[in-house]
C-alpha positions in Angstrom: 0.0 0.0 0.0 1.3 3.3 -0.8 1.5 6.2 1.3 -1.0 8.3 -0.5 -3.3 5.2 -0.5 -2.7 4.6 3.5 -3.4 9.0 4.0 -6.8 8.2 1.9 -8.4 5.2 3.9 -7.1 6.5 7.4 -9.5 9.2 6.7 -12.2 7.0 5.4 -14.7 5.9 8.0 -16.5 2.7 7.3 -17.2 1.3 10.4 -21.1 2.1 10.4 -21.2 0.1 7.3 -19.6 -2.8 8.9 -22.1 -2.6 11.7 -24.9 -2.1 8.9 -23.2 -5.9 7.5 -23.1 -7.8 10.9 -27.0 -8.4 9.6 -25.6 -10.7 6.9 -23.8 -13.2 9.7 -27.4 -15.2 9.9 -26.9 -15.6 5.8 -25.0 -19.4 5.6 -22.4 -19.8 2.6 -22.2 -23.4 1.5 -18.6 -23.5 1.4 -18.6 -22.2 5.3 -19.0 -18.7 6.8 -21.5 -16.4 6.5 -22.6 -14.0 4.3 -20.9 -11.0 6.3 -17.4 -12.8 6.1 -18.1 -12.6 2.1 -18.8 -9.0 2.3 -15.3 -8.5 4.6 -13.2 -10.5 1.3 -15.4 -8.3 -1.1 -14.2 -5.3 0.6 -10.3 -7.2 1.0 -10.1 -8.0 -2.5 -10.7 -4.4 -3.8 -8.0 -2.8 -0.8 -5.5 -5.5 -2.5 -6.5 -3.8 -6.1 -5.4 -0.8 -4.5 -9.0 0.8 -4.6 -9.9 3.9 -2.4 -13.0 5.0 -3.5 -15.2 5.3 -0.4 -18.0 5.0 -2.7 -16.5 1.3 -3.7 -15.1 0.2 -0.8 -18.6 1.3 1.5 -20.7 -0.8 -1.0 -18.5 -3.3 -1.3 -19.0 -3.7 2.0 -23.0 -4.4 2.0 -23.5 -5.2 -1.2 -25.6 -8.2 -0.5 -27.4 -6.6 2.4 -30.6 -6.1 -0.2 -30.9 -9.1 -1.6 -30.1 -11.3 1.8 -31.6 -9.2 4.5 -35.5 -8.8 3.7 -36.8 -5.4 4.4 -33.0 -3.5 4.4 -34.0 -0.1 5.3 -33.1 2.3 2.1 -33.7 5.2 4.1 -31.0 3.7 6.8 -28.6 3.3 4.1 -28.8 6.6 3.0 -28.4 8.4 6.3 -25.5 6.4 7.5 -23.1 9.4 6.4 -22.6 11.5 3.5 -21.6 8.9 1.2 -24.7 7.1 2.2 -27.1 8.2 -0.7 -24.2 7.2 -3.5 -23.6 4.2 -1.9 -26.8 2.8 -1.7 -27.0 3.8 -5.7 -24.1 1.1 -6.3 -25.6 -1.3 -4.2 -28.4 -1.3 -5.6 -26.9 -1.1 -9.7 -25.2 -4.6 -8.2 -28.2 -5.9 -6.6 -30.4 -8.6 -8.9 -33.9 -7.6 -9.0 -36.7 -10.2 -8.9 -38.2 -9.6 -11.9 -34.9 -10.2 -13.5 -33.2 -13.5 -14.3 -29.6 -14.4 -13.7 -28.9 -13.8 -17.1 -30.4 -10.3 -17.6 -28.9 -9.3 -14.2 -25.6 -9.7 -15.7 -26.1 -8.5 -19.0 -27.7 -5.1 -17.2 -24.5 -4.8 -15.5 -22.2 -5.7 -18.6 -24.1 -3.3 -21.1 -25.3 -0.5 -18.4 -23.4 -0.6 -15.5 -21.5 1.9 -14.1 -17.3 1.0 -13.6 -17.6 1.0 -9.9 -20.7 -1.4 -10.2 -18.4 -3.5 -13.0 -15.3 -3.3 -10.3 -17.8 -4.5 -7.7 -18.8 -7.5 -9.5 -15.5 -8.3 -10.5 -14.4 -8.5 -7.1 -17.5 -10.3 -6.2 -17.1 -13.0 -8.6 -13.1 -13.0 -7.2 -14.8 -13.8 -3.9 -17.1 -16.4 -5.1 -14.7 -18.1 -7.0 -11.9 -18.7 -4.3 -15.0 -20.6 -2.6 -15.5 -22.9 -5.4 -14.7 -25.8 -3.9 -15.6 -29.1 -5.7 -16.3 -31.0 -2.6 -18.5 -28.4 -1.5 -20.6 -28.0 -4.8 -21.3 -30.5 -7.7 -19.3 -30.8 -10.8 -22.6 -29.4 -12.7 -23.0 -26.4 -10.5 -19.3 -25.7 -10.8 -19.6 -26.0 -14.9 -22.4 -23.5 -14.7 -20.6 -21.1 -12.7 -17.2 -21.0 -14.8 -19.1 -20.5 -18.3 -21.3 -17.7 -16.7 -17.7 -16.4 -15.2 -16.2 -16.8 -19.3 -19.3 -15.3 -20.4 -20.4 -12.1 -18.6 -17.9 -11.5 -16.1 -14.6 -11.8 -18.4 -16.0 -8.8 -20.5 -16.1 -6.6 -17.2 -12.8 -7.2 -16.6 -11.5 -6.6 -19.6 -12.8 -3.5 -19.6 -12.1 -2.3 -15.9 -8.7 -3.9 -14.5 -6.3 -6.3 -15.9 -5.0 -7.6 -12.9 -8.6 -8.9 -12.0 -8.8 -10.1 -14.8 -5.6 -12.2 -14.9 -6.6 -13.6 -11.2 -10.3 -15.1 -12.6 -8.7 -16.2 -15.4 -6.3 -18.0 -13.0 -9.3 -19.3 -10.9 -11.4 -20.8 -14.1 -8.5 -22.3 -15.6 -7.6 -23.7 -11.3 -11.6 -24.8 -10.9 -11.4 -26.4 -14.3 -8.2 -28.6 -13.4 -9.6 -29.4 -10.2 -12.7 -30.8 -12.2 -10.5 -33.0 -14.7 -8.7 -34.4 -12.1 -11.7 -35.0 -9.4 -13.5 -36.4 -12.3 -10.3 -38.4 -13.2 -9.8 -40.2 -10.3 -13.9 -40.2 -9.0 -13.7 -44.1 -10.5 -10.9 -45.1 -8.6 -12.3 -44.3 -5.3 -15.5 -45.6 -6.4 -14.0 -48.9 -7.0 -12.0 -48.5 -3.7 -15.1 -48.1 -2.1 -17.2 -51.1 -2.8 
């Protein structure tokens, strides 16, 4: 972290937002966790990208609160600090609405979104992939969520940050090993088994 970075986020108070978040440690994660801890790696992954945009970094931070917690206050959200009417605009560009489908959620955000919202989701889907385990989720699941990766979220970070874009690259082609070789060896401890 540089200096100028550091001088940036001392001044930067996010704490309220964290409090706002502890409402996501009820939300279970299959591969372990909570919701909350998600939100903490969302928020870790974009300091390690070197980000300092409070607007980021706050939504970052809850962006899950709207679609996990039922009946998240807007008005709350708004009035945490001054930040707190932008914020809530990202959160909710990120947030899938329920009239749309997985596929049009990410579309909206590939053909409409904002660059923060685009960052967001990139580090997101950084998040999401790290905890893409395949003895946590099937092989099918898994399949699904690498080609939706290659299809929708590739483009965003093409267009918004290299590095990200290296590290989910990195991840597909790591989930995608982890598949050949589980699927690989699956008939040998089936066989050992029986």
């Amino acid at each position: 972290m540089e200096n100028f970075e550091k001088d940036l986020l001392v001044n930067m108070v996010v704490a309220p937002y964290f409090q706002k978040a502890t409402a996501l440690r009820g939300i279970r994660r299959y591969v372990g966790g909570n919701q909350f801890r998600h939100a903490l790696m969302t928020f870790a992954i974009l300091i390690d990208y070197h980000y300092t945009n409070p607007i980021l970094l706050k939504a970052s931070v809850i962006h899950d609160l709207i679609e996990d917690v039922k009946g998240t206050s807007y008005d709350e959200i708004k009035s945490i600090d001054a930040d707190g009417v932008k914020v809530l605009e990202l959160v909710l560009e990120v947030t899938r609405k329920e009239t749309e489908t997985k596929e049009d959620y990410l579309k909206r955000i590939n053909t409409s979104g904002s660059q923060l919202a685009k960052i967001l989701k990139c580090a997101d889907r950084i998040s999401n992939l790290t905890d893409l385990h395949p003895d946590i989720f099937d092989k099918e699941f898994i399949k699904n969520y690498i080609a939706e990766t290659k299809k929708w979220i590739i483009p965003l970070a093409k267009q918004v940050n290299q590095d990200m874009l290296f590290e989910l690259q990195d991840l597909i082609k790591r989930r995608e090993t982890n598949l050949k070789f589980s699927s690989s060896i699956w008939p040998l401890r089936r066989k050992s088994d029986g």
